[in-house]
CHARMM-style PDB file with segment names, atoms N, HN, CA, C and O in Angstrom:
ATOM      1  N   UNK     1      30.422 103.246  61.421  1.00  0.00      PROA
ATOM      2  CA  UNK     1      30.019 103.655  62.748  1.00  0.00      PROA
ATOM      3  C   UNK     1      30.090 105.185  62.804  1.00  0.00      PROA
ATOM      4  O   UNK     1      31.114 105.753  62.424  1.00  0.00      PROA
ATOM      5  N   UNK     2      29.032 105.870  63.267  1.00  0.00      PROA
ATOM      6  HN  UNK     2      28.201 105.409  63.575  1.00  0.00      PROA
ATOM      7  CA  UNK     2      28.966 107.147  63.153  1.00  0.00      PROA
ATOM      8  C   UNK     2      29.386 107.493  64.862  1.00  0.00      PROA
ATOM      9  O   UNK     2      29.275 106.899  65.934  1.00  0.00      PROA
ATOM     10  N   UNK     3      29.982 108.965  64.329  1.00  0.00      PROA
ATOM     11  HN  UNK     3      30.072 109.447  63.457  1.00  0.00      PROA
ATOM     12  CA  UNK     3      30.574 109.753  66.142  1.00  0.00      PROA
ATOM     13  C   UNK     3      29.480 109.666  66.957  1.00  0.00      PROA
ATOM     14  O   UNK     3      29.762 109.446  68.135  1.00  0.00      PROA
ATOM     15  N   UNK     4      28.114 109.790  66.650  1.00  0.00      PROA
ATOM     16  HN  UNK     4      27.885 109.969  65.694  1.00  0.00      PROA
ATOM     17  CA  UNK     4      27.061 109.670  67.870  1.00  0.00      PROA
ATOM     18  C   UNK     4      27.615 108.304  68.346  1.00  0.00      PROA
ATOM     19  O   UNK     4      28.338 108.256  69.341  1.00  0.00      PROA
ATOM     20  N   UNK     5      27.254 107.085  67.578  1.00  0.00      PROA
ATOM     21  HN  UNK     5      26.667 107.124  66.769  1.00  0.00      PROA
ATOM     22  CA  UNK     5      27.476 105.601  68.016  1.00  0.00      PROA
ATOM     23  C   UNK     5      28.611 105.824  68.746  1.00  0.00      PROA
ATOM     24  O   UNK     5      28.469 105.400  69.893  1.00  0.00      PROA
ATOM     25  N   UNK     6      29.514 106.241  68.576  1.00  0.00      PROA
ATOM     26  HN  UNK     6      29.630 106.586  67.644  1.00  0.00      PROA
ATOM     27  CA  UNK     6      30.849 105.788  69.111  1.00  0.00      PROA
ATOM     28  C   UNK     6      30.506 106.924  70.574  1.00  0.00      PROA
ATOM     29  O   UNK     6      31.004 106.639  71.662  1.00  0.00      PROA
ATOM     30  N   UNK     7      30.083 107.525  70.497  1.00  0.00      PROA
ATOM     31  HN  UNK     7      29.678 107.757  69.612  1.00  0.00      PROA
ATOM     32  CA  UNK     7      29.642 108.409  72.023  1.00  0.00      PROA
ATOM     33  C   UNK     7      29.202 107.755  72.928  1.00  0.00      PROA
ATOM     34  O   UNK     7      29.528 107.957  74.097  1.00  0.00      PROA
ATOM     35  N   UNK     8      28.150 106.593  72.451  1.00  0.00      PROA
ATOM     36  HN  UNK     8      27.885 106.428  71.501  1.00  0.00      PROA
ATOM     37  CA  UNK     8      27.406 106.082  73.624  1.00  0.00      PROA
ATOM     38  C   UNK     8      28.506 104.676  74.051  1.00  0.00      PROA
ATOM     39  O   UNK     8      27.925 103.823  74.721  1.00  0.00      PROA
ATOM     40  N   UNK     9      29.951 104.379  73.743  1.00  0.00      PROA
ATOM     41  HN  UNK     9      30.423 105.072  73.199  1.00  0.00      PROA
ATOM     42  CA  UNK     9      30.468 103.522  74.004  1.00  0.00      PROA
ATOM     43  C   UNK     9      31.180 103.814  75.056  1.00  0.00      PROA
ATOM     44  O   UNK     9      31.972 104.754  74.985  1.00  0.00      PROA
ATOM     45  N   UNK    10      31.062 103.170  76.084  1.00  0.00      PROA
ATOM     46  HN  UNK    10      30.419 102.407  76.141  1.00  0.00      PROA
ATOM     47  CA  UNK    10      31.908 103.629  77.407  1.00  0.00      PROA
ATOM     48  C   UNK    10      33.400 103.752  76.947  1.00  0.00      PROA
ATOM     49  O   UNK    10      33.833 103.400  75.850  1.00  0.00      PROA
ATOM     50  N   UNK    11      34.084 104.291  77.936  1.00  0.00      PROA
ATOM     51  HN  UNK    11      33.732 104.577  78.827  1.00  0.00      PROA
ATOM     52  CA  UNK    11      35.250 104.894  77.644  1.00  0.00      PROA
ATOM     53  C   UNK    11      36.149 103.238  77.575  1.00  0.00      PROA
ATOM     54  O   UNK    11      37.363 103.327  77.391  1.00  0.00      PROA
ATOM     55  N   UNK    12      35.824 102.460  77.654  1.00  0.00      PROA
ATOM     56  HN  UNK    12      34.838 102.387  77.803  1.00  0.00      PROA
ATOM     57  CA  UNK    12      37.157 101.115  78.025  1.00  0.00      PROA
ATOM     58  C   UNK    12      36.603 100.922  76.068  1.00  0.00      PROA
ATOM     59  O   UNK    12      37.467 100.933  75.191  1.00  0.00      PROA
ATOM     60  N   UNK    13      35.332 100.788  75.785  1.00  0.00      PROA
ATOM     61  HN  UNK    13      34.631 100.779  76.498  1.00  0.00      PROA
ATOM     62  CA  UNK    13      35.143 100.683  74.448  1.00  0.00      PROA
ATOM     63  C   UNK    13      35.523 101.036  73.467  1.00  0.00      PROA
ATOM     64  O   UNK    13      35.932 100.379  72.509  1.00  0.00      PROA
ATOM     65  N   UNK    14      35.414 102.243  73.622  1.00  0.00      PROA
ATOM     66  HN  UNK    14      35.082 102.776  74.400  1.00  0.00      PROA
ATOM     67  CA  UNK    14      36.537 103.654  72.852  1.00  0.00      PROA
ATOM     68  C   UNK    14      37.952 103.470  72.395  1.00  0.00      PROA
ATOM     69  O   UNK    14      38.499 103.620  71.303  1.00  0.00      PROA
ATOM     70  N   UNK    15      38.602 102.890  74.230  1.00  0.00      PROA
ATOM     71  HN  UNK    15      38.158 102.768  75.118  1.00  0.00      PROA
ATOM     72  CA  UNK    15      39.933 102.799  73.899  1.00  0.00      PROA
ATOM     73  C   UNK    15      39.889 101.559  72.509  1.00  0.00      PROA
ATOM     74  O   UNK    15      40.490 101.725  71.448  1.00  0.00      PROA
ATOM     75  N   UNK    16      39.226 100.618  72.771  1.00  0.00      PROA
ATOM     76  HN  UNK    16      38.737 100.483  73.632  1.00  0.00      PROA
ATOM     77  CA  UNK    16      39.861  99.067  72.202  1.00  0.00      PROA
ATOM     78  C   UNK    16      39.556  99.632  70.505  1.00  0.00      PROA
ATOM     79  O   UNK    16      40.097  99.170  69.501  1.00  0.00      PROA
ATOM     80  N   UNK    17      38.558 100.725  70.553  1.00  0.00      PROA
ATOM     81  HN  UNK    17      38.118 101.101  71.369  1.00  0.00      PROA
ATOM     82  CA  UNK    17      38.097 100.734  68.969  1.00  0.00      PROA
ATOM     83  C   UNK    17      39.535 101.333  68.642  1.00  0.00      PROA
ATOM     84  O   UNK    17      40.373 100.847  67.882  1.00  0.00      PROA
ATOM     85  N   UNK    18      39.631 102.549  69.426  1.00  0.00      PROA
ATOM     86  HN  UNK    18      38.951 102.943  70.044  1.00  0.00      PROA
ATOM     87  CA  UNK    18      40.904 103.276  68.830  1.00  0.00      PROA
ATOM     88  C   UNK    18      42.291 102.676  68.590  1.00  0.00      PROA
ATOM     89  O   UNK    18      43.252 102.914  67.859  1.00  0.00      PROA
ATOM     90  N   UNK    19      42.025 101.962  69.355  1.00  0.00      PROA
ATOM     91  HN  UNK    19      41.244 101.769  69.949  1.00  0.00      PROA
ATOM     92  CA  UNK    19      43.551 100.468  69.204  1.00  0.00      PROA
ATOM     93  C   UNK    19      43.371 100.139  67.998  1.00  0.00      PROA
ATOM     94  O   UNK    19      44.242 100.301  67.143  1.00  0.00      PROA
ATOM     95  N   UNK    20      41.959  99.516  67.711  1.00  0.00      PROA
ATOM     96  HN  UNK    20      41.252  99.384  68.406  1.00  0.00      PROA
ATOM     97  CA  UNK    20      42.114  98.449  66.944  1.00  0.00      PROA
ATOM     98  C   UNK    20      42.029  99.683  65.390  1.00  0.00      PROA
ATOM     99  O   UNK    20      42.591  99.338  64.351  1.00  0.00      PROA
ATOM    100  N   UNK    21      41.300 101.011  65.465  1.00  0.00      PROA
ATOM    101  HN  UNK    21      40.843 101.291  66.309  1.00  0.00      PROA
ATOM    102  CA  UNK    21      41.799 101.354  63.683  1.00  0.00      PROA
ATOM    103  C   UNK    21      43.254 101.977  64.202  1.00  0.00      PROA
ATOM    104  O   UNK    21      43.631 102.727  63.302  1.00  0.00      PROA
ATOM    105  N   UNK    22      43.940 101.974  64.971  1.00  0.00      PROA
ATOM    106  HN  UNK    22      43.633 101.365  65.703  1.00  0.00      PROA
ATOM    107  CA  UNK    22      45.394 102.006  64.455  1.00  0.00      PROA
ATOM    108  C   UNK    22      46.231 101.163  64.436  1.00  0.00      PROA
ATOM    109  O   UNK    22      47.359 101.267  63.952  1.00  0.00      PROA
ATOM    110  N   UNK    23      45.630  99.990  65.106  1.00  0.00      PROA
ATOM    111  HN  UNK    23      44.714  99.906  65.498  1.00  0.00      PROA
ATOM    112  CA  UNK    23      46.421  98.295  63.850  1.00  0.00      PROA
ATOM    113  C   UNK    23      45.907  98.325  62.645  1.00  0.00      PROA
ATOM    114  O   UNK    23      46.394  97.793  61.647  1.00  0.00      PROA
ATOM    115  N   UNK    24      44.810  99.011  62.717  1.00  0.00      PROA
ATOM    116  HN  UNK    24      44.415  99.443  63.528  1.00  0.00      PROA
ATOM    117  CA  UNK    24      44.063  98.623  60.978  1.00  0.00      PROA
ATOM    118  C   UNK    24      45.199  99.817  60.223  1.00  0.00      PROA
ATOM    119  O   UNK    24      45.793  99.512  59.189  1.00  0.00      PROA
ATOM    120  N   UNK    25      45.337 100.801  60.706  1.00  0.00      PROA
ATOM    121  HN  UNK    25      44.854 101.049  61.546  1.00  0.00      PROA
ATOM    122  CA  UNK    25      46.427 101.919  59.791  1.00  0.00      PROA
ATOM    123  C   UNK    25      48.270 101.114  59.875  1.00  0.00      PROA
ATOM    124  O   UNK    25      49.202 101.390  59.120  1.00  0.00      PROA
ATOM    125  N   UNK    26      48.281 100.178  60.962  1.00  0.00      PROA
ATOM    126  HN  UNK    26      47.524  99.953  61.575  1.00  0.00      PROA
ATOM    127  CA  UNK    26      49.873  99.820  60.681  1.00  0.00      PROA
ATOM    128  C   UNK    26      49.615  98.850  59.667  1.00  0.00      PROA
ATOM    129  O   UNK    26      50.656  98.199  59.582  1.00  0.00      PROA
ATOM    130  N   UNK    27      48.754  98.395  58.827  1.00  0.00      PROA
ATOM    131  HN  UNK    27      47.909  98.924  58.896  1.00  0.00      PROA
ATOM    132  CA  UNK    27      48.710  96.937  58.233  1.00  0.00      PROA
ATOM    133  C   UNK    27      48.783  97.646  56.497  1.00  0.00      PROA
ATOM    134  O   UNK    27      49.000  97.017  55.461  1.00  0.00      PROA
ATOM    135  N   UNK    28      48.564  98.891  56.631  1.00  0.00      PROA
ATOM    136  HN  UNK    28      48.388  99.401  57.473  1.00  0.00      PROA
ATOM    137  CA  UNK    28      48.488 100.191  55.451  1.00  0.00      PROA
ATOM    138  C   UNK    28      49.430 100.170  54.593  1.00  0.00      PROA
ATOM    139  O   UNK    28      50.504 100.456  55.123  1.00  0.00      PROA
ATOM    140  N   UNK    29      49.500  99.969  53.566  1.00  0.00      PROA
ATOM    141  HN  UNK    29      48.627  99.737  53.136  1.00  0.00      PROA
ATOM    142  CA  UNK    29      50.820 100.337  52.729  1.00  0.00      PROA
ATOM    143  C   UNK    29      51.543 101.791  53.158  1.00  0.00      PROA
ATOM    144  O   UNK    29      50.920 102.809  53.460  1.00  0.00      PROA
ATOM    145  N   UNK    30      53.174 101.633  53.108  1.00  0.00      PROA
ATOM    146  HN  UNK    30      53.680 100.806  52.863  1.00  0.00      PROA
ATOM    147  CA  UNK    30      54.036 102.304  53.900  1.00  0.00      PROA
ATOM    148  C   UNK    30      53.614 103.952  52.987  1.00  0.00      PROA
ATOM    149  O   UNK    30      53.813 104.985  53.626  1.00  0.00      PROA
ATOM    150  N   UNK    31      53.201 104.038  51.917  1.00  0.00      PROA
ATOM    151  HN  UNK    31      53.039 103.199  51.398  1.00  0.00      PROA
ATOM    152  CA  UNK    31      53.641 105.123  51.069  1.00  0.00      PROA
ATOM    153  C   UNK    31      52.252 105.557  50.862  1.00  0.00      PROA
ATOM    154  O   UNK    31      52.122 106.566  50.168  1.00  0.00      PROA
ATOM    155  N   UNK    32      50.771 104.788  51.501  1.00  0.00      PROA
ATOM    156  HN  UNK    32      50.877 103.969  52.065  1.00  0.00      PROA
ATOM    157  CA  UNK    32      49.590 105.674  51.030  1.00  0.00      PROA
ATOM    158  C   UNK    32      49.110 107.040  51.346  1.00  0.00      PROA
ATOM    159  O   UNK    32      48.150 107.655  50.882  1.00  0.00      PROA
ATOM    160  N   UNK    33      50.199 107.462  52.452  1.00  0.00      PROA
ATOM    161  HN  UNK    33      50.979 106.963  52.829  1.00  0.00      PROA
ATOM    162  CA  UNK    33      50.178 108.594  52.445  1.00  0.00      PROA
ATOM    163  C   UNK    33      51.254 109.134  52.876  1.00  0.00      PROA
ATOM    164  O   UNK    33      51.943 108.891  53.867  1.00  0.00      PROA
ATOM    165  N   UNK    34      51.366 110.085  51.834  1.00  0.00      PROA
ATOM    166  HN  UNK    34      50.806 110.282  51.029  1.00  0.00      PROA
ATOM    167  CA  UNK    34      52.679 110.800  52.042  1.00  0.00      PROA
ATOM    168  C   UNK    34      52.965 111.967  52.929  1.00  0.00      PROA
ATOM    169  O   UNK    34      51.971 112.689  53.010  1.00  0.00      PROA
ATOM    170  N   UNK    35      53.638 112.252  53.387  1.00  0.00      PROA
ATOM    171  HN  UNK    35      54.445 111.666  53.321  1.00  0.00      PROA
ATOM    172  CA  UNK    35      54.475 113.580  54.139  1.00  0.00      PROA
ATOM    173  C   UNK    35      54.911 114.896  53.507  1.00  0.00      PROA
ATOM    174  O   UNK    35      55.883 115.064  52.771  1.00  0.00      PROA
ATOM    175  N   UNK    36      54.303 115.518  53.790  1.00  0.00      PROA
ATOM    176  HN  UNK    36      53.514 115.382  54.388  1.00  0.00      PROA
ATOM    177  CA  UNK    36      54.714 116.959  53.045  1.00  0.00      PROA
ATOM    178  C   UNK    36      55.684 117.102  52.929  1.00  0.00      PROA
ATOM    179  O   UNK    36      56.299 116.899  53.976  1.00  0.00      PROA
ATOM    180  N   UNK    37      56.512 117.494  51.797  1.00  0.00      PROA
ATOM    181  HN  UNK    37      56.012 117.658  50.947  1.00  0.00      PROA
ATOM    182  CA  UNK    37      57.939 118.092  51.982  1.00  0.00      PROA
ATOM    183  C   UNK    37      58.319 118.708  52.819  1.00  0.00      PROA
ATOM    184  O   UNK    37      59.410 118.405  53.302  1.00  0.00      PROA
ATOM    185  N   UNK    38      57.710 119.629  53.248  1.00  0.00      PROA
ATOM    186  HN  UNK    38      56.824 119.874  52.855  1.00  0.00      PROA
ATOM    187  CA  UNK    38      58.559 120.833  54.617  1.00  0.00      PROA
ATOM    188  C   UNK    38      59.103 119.627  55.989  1.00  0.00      PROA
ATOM    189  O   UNK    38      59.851 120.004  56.891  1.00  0.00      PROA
ATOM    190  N   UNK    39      58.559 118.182  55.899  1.00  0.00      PROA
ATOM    191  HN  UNK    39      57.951 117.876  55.167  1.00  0.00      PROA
ATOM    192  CA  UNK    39      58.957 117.351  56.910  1.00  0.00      PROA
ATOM    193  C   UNK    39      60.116 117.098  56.791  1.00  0.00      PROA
ATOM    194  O   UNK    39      60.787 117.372  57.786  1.00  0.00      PROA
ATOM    195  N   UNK    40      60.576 116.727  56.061  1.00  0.00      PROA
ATOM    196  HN  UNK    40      60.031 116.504  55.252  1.00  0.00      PROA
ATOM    197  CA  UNK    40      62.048 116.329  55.629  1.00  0.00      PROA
ATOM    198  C   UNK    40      62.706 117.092  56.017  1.00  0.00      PROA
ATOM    199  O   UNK    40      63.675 116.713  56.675  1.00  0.00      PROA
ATOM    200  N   UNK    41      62.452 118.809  55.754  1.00  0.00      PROA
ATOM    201  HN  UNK    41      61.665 119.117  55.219  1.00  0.00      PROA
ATOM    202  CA  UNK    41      63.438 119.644  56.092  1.00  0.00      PROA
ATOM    203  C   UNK    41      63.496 120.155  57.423  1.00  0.00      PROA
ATOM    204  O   UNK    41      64.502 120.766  57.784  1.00  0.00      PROA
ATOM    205  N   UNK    42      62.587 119.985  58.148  1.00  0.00      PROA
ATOM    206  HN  UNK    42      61.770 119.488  57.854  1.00  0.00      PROA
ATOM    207  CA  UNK    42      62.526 120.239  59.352  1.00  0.00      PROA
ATOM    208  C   UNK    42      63.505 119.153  60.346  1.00  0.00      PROA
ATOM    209  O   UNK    42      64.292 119.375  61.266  1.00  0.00      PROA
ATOM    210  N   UNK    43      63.016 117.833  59.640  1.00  0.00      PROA
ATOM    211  HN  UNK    43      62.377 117.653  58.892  1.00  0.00      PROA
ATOM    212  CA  UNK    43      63.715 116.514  60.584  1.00  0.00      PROA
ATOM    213  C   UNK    43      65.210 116.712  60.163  1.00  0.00      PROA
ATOM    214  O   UNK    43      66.080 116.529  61.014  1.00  0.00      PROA
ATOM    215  N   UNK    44      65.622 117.159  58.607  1.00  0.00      PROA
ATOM    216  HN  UNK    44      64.915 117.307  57.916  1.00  0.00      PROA
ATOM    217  CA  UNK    44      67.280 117.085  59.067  1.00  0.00      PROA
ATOM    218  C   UNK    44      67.592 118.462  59.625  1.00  0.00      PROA
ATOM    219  O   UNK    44      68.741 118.497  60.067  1.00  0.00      PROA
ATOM    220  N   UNK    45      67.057 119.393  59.723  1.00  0.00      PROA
ATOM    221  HN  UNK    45      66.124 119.365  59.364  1.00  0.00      PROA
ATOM    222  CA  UNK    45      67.742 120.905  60.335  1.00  0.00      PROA
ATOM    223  C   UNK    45      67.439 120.385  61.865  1.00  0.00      PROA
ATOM    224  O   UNK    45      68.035 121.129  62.643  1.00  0.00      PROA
ATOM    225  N   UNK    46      66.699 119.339  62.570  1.00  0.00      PROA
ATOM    226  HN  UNK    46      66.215 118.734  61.938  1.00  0.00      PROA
ATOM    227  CA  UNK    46      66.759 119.129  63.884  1.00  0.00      PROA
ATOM    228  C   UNK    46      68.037 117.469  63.913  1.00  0.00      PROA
ATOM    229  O   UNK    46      68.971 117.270  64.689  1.00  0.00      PROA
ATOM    230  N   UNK    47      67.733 116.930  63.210  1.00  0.00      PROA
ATOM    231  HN  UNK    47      66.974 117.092  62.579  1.00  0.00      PROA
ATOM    232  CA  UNK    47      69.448 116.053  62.965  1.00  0.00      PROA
ATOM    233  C   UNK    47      70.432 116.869  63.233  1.00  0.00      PROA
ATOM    234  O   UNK    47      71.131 116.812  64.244  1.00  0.00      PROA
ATOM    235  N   UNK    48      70.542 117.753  62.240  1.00  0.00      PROA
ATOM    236  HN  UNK    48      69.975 117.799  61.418  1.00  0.00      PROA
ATOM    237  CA  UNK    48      71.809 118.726  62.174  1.00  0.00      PROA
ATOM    238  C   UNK    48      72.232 119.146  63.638  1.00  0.00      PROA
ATOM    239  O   UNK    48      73.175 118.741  64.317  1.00  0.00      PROA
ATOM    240  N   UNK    49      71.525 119.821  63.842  1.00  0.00      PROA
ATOM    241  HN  UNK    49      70.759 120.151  63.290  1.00  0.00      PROA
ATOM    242  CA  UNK    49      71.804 120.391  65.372  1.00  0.00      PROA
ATOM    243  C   UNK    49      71.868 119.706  66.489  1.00  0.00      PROA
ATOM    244  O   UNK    49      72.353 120.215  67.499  1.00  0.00      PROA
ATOM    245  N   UNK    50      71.373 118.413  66.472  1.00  0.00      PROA
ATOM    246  HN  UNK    50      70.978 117.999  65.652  1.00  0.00      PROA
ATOM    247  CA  UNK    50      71.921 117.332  67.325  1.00  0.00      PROA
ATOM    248  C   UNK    50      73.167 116.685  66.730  1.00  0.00      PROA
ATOM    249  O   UNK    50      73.950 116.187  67.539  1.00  0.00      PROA
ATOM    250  N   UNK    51      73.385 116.638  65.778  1.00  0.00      PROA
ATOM    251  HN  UNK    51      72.749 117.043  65.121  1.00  0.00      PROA
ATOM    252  CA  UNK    51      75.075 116.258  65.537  1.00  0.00      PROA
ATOM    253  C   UNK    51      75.840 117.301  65.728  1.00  0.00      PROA
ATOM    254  O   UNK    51      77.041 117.034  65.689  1.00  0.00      PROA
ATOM    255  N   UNK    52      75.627 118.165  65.880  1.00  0.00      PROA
ATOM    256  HN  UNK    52      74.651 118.382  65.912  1.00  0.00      PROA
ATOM    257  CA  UNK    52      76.284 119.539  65.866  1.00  0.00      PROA
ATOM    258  C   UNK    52      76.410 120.160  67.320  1.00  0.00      PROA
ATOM    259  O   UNK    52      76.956 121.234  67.576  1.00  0.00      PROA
ATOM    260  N   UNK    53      75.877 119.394  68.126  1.00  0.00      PROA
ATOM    261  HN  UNK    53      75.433 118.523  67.918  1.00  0.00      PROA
ATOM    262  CA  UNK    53      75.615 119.498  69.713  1.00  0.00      PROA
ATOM    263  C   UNK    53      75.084 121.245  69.542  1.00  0.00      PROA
ATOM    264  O   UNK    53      75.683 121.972  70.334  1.00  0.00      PROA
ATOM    265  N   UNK    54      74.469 121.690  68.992  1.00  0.00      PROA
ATOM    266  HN  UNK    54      73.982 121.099  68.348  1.00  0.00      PROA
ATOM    267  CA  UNK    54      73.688 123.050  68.931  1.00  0.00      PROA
ATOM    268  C   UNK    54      72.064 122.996  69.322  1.00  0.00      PROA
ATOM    269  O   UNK    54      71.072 123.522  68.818  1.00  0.00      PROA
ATOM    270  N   UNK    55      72.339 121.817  70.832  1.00  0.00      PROA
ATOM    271  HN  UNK    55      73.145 121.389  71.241  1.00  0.00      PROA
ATOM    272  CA  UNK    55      70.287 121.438  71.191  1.00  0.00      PROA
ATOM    273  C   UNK    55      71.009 121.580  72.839  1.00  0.00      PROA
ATOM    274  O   UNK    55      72.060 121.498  73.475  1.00  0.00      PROA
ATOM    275  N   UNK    56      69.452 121.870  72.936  1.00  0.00      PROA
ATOM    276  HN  UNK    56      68.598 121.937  72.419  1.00  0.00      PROA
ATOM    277  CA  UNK    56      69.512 122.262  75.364  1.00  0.00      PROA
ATOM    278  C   UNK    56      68.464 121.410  75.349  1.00  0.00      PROA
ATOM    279  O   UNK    56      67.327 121.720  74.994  1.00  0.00      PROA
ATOM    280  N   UNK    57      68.856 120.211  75.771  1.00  0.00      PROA
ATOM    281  HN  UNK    57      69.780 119.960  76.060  1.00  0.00      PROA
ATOM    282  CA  UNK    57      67.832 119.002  76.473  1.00  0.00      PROA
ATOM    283  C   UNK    57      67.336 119.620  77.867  1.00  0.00      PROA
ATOM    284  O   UNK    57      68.008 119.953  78.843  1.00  0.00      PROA
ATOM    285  N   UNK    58      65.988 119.669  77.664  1.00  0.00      PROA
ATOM    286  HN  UNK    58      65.442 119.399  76.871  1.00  0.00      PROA
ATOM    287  CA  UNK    58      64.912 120.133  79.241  1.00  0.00      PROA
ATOM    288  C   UNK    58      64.235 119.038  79.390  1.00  0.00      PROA
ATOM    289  O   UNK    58      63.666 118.452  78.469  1.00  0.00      PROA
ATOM    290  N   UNK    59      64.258 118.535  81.083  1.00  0.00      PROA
ATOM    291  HN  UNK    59      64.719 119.011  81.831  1.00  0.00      PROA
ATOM    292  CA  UNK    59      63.305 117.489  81.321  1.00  0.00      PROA
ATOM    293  C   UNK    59      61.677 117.864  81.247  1.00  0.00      PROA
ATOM    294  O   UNK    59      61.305 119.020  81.049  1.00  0.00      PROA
ATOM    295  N   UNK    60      60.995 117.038  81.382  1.00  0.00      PROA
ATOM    296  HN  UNK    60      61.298 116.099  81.543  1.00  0.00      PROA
ATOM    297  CA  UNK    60      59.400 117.447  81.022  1.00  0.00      PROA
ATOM    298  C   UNK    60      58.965 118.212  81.856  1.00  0.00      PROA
ATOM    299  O   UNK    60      58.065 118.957  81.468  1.00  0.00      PROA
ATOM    300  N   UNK    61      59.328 118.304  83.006  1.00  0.00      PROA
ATOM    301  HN  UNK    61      60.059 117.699  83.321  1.00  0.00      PROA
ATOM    302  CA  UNK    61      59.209 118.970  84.239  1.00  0.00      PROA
ATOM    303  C   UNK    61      58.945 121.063  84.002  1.00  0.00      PROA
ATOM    304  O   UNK    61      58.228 122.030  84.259  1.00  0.00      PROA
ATOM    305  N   UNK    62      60.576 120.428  83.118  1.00  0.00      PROA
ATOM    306  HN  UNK    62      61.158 119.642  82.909  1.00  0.00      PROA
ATOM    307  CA  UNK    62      60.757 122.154  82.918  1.00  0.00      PROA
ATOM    308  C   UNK    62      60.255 122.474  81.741  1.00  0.00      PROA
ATOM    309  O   UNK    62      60.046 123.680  81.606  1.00  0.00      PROA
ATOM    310  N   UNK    63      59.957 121.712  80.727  1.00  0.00      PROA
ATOM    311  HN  UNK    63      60.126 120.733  80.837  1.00  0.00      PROA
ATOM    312  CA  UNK    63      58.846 121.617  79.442  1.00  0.00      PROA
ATOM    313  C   UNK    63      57.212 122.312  79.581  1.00  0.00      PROA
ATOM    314  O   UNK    63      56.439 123.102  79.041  1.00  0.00      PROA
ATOM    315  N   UNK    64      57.341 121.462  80.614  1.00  0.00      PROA
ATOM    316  HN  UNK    64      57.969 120.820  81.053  1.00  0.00      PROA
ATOM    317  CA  UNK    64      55.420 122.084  81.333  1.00  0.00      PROA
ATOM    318  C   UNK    64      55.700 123.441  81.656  1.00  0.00      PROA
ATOM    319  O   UNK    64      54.789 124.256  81.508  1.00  0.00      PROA
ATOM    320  N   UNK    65      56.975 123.875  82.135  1.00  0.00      PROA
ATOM    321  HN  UNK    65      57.714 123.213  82.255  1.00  0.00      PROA
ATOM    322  CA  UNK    65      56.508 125.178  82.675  1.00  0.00      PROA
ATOM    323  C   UNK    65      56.999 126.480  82.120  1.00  0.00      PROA
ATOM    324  O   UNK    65      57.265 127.551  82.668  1.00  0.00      PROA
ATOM    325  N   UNK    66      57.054 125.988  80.591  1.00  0.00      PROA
ATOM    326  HN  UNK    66      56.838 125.118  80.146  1.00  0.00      PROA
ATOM    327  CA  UNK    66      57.337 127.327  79.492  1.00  0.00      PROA
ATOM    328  C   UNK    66      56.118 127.306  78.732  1.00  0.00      PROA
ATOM    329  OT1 UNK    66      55.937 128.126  77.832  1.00  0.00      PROA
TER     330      UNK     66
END
């Protein structure tokens, strides 16, 4: 299906396609694509600092307005 085709599908259409290729990507083998290294190091230096209580939780509120 080409992006024109998928243009002329009303928007309720759209959603169900987009549902349905990201059940088609959960059904994927876990490892066909991999994660860059720099992920790893990012996710434990943000671990760290939540075990380390060194994080300032902002509600979304105050998120939007930085």
């Amino acid at each position: 299906m080409s992006v024109d085709e998928i243009k002329k599908l009303d928007i309720k259409e759209r959603i169900i396609l987009m549902n349905e290729i990201w059940d088609s990507l959960e059904d994927e083998e876990e490892h066909s694509i991999k994660s860059p290294d720099w992920h790893e190091s990012v996710l434990k230096d943000r671990m760290n600092k939540i075990n380390n209580n060194n994080v300032k939780y902002i509600s979304l509120e105050e998120l939007k307005t930085i």
